[in-house]
C-alpha positions in Angstrom: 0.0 0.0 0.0 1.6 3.7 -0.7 2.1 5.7 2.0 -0.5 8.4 0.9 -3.3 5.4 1.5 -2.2 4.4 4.7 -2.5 8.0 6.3 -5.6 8.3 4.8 -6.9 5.1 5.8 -5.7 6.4 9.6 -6.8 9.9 9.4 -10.3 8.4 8.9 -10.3 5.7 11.4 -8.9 8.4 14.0 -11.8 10.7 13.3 -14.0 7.7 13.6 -12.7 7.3 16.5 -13.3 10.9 18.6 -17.1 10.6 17.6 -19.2 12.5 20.6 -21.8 11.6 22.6 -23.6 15.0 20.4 -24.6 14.1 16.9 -27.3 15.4 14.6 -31.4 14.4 13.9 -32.2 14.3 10.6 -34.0 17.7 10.8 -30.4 19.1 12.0 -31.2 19.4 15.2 -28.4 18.3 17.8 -28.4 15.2 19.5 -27.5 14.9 22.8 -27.2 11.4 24.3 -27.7 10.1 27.9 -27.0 7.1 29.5 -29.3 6.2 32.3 -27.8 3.1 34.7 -27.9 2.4 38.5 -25.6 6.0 39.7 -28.2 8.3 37.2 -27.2 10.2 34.3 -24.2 10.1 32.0 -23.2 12.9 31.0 -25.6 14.9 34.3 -25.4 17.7 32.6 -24.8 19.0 29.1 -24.8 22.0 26.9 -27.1 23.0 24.1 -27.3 26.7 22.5 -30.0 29.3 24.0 -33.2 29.2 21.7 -32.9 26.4 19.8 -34.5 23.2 19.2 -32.3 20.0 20.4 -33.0 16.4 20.8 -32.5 14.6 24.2 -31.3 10.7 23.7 -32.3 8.9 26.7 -30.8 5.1 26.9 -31.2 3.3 30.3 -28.9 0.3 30.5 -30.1 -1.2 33.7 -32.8 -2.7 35.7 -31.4 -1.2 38.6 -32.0 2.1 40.5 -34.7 4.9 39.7 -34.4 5.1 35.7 -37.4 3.9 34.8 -38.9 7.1 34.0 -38.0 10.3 32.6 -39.6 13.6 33.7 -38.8 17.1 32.5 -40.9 19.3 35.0 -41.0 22.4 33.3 -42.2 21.2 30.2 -44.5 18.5 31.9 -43.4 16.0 30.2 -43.4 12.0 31.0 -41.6 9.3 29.4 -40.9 5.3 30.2 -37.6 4.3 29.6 -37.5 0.5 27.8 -34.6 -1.0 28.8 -31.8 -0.7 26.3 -33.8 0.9 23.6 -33.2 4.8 23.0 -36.0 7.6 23.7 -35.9 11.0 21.8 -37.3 14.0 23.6 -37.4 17.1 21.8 -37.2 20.0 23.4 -36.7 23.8 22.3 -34.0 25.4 25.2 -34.8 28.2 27.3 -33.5 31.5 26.2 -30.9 31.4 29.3 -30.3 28.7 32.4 -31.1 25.5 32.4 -33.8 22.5 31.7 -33.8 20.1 34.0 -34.6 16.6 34.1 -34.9 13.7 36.4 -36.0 10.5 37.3 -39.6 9.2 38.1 -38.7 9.6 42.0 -36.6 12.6 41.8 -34.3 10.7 42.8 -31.6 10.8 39.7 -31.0 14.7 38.6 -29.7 16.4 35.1 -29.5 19.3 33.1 -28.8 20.8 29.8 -27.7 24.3 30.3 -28.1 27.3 27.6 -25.3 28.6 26.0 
């Protein structure tokens, strides 16, 4: 193989590689994915910009602990969790602060904060 092909062939598998956790819908909006499991939330909190329309990824990996339900207060909004399958909330962010978001019990706490 020439040498040109094998830094390309790494340059791709390196970007690959450094994927985020924040991807895009296919209307454009962001993506921001959470893990739910047995300590809450991962990432707990997360950035999205002021104003705009951003989709909220919610995976729960485990049986165990609170994370059977998703609740975003201010927007009343109520969501089972499956197990291992992924649940898109979309949401519009506030203009400044945060939205919040927790578990079923209030027991498991997150945020995205404006930017």
């Amino acid at each position: 193989m020439r040498k040109s092909t094998v830094l390309a062939l790494a340059f791709l598998l390196l970007a690959a590689c450094n994927k985020s956790d924040a991807s895009a819908a296919g209307d454009g909006r962001p993506v921001i994915k959470v893990k739910v499991d047995a300590a809450g939330y991962h990432p707990s909190e997360a950035k999205a910009k002021a104003g705009k329309p951003v989709r909220l990824e919610f995976t729960r990996t485990t049986d165990e602990g609170c994370g059977q339900q998703l609740v975003v207060p201010s927007l009343d909004i109520k969501k089972d969790l499956p197990l291992n399958q992924a649940v898109a909330v979309d949401v519009t962010m506030p203009a400044s602060g945060k939205l919040d978001f927790t578990c079923g019990m209030d027991m498991y706490r997150g945020a995205v904060v404006a930017e």
